[in-house]
N, CA, C and O atoms as a DFTB+ gen file, in Angstrom:
544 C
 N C O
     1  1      -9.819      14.750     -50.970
     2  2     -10.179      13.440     -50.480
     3  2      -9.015      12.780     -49.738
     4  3      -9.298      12.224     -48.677
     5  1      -7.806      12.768     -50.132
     6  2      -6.655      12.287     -49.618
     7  2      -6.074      13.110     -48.308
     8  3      -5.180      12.849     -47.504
     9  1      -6.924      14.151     -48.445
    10  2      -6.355      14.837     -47.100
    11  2      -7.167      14.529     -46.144
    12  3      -6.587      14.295     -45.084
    13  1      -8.544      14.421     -46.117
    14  2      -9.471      14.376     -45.641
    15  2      -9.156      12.713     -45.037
    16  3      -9.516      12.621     -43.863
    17  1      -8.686      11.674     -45.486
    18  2      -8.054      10.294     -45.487
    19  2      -7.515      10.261     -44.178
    20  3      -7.972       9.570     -43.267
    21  1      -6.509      11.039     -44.090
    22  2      -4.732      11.600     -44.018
    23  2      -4.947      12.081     -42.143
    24  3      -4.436      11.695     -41.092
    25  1      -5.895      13.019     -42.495
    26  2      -6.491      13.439     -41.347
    27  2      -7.645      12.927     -40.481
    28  3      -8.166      13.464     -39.503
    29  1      -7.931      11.704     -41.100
    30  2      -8.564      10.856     -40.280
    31  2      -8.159       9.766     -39.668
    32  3      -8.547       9.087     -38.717
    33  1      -7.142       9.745     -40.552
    34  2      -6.004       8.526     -39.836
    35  2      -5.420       8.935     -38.280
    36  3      -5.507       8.378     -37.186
    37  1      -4.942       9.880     -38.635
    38  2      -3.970      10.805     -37.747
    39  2      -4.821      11.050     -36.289
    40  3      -4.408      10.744     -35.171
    41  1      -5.990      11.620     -36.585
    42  2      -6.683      11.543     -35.525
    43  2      -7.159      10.147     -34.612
    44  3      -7.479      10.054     -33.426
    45  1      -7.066       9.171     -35.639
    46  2      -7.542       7.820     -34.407
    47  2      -6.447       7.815     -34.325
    48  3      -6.123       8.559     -33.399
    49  1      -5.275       7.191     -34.985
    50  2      -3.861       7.089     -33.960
    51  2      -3.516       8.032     -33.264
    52  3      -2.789       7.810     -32.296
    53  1      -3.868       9.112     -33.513
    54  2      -3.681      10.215     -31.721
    55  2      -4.944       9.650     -30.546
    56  3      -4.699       9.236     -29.412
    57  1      -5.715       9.717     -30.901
    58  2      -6.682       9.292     -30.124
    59  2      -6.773       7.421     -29.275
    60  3      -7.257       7.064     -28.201
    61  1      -6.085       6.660     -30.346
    62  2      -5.748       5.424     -29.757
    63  2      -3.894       5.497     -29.214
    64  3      -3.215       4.498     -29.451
    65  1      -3.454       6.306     -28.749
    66  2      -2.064       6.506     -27.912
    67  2      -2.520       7.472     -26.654
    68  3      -2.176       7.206     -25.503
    69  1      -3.198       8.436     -26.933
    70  2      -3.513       9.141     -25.935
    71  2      -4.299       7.675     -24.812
    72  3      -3.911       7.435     -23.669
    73  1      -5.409       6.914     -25.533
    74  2      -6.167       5.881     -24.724
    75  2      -5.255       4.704     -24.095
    76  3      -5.458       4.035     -23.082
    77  1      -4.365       4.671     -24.864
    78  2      -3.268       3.614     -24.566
    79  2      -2.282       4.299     -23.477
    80  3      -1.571       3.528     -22.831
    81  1      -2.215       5.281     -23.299
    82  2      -1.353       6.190     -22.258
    83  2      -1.874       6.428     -20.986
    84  3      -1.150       6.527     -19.995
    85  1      -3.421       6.552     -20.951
    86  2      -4.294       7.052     -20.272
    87  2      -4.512       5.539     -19.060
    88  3      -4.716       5.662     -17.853
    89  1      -4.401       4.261     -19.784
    90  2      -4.767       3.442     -19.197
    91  2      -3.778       3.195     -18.147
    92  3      -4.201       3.150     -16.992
    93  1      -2.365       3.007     -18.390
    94  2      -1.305       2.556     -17.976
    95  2      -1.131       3.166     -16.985
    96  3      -1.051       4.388     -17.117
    97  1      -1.036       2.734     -15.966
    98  2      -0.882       3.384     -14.052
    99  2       0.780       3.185     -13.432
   100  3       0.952       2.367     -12.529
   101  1       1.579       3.722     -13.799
   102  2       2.911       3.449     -13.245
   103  2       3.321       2.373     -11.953
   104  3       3.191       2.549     -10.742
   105  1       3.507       1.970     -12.210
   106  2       4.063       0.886     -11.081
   107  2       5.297       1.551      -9.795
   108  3       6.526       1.629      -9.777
   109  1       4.194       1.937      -8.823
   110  2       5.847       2.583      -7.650
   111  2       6.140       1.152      -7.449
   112  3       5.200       0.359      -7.389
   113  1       7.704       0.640      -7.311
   114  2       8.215       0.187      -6.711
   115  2       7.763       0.058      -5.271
   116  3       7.065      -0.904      -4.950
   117  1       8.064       0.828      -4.527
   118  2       7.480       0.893      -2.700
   119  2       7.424       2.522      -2.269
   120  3       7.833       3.645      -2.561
   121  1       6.629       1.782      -1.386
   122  2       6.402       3.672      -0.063
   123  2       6.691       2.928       1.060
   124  3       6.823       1.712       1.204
   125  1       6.766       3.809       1.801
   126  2       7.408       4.177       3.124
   127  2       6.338       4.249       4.010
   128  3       5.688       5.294       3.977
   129  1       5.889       3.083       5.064
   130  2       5.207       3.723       5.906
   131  2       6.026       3.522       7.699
   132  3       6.641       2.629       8.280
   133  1       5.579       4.883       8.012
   134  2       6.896       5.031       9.327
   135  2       5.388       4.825      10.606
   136  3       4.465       5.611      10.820
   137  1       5.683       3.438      11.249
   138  2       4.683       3.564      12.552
   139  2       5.541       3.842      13.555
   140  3       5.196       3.352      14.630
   141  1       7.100       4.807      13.571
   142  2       7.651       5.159      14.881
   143  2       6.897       5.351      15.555
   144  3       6.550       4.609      16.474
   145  1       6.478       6.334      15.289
   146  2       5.577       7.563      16.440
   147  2       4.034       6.618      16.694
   148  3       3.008       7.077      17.195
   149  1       4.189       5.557      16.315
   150  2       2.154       5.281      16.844
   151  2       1.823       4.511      17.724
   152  3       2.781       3.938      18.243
   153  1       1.092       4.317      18.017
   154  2       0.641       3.703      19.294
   155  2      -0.123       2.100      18.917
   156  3      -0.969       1.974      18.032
   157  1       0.455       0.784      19.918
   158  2       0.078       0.457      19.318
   159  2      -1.208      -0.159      19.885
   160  3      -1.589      -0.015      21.047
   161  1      -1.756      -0.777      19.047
   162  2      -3.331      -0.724      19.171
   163  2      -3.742      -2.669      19.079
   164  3      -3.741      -3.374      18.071
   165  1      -3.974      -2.969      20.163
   166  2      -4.202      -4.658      19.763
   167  2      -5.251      -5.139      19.221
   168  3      -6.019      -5.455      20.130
   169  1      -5.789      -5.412      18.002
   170  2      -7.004      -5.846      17.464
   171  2      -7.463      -5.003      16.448
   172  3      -6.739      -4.195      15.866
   173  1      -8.488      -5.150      16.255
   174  2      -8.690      -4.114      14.688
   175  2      -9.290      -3.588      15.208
   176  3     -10.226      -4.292      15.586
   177  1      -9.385      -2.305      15.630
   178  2      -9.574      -1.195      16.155
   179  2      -8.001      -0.105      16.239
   180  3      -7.243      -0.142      17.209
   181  1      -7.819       0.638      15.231
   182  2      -6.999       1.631      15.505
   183  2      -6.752       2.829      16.194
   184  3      -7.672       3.618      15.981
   185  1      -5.808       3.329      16.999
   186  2      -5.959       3.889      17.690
   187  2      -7.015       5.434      17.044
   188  3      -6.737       6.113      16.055
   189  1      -8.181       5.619      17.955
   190  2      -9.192       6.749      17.157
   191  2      -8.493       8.156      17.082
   192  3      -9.036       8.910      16.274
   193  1      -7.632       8.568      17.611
   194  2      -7.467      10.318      17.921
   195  2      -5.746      10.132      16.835
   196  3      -5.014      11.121      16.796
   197  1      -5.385       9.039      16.192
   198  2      -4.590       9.201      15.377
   199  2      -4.704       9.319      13.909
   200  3      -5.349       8.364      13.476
   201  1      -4.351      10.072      13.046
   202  2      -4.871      10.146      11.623
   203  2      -4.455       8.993      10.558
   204  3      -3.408       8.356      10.676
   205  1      -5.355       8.799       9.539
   206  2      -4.715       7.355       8.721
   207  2      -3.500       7.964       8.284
   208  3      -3.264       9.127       7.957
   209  1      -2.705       6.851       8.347
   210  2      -1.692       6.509       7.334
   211  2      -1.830       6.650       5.471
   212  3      -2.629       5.865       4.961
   213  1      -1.246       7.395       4.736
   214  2      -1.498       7.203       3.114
   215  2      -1.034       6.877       2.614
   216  3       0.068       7.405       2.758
   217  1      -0.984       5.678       1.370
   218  2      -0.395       5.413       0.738
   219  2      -1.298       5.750      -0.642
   220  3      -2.398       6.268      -0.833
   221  1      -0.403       5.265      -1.374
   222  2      -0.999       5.572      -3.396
   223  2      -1.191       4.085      -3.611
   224  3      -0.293       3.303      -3.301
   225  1      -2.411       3.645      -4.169
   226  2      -2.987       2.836      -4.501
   227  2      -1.663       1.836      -5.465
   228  3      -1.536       0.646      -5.180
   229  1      -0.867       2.403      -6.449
   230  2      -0.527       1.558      -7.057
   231  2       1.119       1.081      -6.428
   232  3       2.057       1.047      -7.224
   233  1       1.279       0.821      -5.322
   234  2       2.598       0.092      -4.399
   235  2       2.484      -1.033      -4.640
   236  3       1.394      -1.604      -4.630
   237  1       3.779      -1.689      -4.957
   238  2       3.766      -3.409      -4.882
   239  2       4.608      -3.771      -3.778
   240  3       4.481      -4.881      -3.261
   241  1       5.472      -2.925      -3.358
   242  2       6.077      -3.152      -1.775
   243  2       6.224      -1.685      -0.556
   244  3       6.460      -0.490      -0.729
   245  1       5.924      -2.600       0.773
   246  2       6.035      -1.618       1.621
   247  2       7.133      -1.415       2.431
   248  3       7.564      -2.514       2.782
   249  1       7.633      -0.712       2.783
   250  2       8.638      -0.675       4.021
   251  2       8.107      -0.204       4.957
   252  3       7.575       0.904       4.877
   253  1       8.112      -0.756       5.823
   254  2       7.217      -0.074       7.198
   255  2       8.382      -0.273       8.236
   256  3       8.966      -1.312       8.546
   257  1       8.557       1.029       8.689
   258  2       9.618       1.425      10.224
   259  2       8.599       1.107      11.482
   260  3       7.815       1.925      11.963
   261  1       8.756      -0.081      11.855
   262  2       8.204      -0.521      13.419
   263  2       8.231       0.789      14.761
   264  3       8.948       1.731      15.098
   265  1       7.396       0.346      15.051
   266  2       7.333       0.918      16.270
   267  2       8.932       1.042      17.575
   268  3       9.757       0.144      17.743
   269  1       8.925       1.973      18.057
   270  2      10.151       1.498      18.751
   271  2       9.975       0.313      19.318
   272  3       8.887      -0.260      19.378
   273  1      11.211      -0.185      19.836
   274  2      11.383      -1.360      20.419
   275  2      10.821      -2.826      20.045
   276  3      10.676      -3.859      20.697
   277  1      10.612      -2.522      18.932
   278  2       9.837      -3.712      17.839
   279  2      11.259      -4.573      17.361
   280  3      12.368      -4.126      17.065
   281  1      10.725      -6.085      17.414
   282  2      12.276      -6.561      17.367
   283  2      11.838      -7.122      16.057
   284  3      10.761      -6.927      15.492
   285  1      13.034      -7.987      15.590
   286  2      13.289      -8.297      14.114
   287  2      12.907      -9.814      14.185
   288  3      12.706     -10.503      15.185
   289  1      12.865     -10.117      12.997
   290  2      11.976     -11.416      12.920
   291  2      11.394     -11.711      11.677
   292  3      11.876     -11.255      10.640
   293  1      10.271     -12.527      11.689
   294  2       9.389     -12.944      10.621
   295  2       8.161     -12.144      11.372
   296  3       7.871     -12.234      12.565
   297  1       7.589     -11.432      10.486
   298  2       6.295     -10.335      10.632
   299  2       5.142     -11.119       9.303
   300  3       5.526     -11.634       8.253
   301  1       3.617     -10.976       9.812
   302  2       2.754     -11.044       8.779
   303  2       2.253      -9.788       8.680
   304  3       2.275      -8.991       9.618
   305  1       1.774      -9.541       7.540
   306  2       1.142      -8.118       7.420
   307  2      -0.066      -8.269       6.369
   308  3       0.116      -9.017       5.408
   309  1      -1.242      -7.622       6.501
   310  2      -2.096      -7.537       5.790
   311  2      -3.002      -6.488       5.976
   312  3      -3.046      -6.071       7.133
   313  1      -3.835      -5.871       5.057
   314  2      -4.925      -4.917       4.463
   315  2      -6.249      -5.787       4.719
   316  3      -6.592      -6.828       4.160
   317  1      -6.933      -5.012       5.790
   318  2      -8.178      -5.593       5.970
   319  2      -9.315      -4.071       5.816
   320  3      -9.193      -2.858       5.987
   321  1     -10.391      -5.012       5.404
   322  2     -11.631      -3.462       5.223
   323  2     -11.513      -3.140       7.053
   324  3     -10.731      -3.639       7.862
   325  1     -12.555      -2.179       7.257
   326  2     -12.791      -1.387       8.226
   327  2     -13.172      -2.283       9.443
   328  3     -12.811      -2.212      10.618
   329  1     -13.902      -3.034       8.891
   330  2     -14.854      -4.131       9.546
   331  2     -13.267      -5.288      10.255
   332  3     -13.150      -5.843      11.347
   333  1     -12.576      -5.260       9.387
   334  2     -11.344      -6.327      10.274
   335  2     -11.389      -7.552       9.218
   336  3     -10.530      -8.427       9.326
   337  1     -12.523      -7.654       8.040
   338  2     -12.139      -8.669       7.104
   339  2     -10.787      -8.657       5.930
   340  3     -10.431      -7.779       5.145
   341  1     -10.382      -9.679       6.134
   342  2      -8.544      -9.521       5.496
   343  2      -8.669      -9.475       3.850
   344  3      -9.225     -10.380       3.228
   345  1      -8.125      -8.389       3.257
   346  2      -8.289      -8.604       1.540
   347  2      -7.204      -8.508       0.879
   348  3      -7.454      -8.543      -0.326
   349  1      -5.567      -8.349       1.210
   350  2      -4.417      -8.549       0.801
   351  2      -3.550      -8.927       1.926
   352  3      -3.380      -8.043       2.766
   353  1      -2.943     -10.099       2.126
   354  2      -1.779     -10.705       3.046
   355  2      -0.227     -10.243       3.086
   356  3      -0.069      -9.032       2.928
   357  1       0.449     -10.690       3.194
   358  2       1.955     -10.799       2.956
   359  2       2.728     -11.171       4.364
   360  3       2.033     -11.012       5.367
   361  1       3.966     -11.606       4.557
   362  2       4.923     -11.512       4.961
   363  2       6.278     -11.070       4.924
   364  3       6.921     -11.176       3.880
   365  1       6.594     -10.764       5.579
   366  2       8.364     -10.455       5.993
   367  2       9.008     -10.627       6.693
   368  3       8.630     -11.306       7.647
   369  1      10.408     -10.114       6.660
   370  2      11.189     -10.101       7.791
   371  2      11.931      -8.668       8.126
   372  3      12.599      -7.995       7.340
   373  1      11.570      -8.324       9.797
   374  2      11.827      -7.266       9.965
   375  2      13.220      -7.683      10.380
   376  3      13.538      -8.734      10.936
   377  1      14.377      -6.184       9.834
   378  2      15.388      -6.377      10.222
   379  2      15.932      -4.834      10.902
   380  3      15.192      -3.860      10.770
   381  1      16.949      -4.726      11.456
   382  2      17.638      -3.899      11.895
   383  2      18.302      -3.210      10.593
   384  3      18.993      -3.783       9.750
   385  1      17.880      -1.651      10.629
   386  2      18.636      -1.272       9.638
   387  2      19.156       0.437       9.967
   388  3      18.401       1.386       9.761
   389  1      20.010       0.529      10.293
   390  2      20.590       2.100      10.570
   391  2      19.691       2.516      11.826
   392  3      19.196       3.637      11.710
   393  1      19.360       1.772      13.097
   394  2      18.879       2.090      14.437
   395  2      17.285       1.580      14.162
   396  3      16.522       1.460      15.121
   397  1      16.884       1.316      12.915
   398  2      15.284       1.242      12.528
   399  2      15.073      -0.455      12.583
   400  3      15.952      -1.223      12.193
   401  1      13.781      -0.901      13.126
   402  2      13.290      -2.129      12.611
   403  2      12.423      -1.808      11.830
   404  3      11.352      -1.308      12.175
   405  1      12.924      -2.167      10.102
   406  2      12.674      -1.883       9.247
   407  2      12.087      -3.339       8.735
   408  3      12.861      -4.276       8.537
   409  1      10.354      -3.486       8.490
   410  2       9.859      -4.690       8.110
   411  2       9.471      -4.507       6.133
   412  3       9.032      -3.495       5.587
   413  1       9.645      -5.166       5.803
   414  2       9.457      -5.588       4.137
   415  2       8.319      -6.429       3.866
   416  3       8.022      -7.565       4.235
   417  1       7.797      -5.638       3.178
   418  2       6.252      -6.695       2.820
   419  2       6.179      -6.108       1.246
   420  3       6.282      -4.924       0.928
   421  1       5.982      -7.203       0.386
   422  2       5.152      -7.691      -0.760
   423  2       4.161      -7.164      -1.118
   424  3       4.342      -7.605      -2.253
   425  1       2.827      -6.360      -1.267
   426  2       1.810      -6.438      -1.122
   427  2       0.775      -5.890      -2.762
   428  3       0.993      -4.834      -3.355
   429  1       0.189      -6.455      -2.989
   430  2      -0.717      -5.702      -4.533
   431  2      -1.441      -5.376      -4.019
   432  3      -2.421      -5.960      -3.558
   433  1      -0.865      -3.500      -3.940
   434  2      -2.275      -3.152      -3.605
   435  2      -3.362      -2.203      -4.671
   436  3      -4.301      -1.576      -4.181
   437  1      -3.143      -2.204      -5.857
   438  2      -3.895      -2.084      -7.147
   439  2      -5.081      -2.693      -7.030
   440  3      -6.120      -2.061      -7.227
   441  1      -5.081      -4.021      -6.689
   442  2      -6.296      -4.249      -6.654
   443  2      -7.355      -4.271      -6.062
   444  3      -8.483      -4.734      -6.233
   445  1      -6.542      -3.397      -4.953
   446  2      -8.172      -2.457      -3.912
   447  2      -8.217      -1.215      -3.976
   448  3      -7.266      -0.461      -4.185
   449  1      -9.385      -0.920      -3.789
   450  2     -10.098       0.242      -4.239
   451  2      -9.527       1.491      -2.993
   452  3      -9.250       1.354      -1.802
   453  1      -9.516       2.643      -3.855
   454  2      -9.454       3.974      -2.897
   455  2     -10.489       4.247      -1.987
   456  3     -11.665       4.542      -2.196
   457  1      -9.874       4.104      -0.967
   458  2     -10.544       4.542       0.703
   459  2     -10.175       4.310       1.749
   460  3      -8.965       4.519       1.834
   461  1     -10.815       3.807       3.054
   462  2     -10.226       3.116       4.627
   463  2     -10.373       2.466       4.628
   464  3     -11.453       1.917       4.410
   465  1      -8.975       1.861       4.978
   466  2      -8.783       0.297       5.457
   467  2      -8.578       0.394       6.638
   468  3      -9.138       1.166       7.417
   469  1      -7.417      -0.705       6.962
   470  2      -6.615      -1.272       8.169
   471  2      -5.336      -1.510       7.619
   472  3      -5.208      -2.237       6.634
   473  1      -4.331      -0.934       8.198
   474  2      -3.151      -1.739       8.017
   475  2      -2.618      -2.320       9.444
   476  3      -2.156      -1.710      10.408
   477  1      -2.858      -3.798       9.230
   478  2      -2.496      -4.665      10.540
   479  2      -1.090      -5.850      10.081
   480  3      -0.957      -6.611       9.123
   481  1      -0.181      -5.532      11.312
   482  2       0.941      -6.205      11.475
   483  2       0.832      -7.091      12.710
   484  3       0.088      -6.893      13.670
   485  1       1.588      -7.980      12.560
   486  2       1.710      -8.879      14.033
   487  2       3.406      -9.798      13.648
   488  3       3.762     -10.045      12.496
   489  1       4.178     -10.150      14.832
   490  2       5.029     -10.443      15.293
   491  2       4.342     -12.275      14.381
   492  3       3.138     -12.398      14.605
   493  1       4.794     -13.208      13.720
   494  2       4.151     -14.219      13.336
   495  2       3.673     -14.695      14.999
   496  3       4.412     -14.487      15.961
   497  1       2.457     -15.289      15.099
   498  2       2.408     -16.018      16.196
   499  2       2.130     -15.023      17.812
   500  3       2.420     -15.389      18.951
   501  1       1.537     -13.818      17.414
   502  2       1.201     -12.632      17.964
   503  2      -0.022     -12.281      17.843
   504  3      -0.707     -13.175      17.345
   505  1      -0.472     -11.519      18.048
   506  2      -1.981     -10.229      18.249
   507  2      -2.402      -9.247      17.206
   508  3      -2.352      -8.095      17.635
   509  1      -2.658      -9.313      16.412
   510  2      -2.421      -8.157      15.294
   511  2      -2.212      -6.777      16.042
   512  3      -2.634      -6.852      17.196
   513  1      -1.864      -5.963      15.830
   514  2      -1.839      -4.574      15.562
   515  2      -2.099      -3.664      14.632
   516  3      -1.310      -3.447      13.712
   517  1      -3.089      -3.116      14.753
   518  2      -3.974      -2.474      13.708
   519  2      -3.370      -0.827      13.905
   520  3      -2.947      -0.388      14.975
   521  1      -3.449       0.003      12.523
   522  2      -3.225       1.174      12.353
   523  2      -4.388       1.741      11.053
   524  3      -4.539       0.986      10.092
   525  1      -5.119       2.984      11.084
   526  2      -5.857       3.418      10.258
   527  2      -5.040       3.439       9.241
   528  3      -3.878       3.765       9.485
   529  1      -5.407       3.109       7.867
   530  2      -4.766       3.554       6.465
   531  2      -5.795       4.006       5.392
   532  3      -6.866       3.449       5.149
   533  1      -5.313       5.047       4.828
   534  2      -6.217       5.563       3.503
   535  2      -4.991       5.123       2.483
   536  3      -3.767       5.242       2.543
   537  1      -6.009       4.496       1.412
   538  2      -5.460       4.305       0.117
   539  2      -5.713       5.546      -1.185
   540  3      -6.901       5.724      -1.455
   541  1      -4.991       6.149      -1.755
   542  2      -5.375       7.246      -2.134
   543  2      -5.202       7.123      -3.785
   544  3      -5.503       8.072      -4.509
């Protein structure tokens, strides 16, 4: 009887750590997204013959490498669905960093779902620029 106890214990506290482990989604710090090479695209419409961009769903900041000749400044940036409606914001400031305009954005993106978006930037007081992104 006491084993039988013993071993029933054992099994929900394995079973409630495994559930408690299972839930918890690591927090990246940031990813890297590099728009050197892309073209840029004015409006929400991304350029079509270029492939999305990926990131991992659970990023709380981005670094994004501007396009060449992209100057430094205050940048807005935001995650819009397909359609061009906006569902996470942020701002930054792009700066010069080792030949790169390297922009910094904020962004939770946990709380949207895996699939295609938009990732659109604009100069504050600019045009957006839209790029395909998969959230993965």
């Amino acid at each position: 009887m006491i084993l039988a106890v013993a071993a029933s214990v054992l099994i929900v506290a394995g079973l409630a750590t495994w559930a408690m482990l299972r839930q918890r989604t690591p927090q990246i710090a940031r990813a890297v997204v590099d728009l050197r090479d892309r073209s840029m695209s004015r409006g929400t419409e991304p350029p079509p013959a270029e492939p999305p961009l990926e990131i991992p769903r659970n990023v709380g900041h981005l670094d994004i490498y501007l396009p060449l000749g992209s100057s430094e400044g205050s940048y807005d940036g935001r995650i819009s669905s397909v359609s061009g409606e906006p569902l996470i914001s942020g701002t930054g400031q792009a700066k010069l960093e080792q030949g790169l305009t390297v922009l910094h954005v904020d962004f939770g993106i946990s709380s949207v779902r895996p699939g295609r978006y938009l990732l659109q930037i604009r100069k504050q007081q600019s045009e957006w620029a839209s790029f395909s992104l998969q959230i993965r």
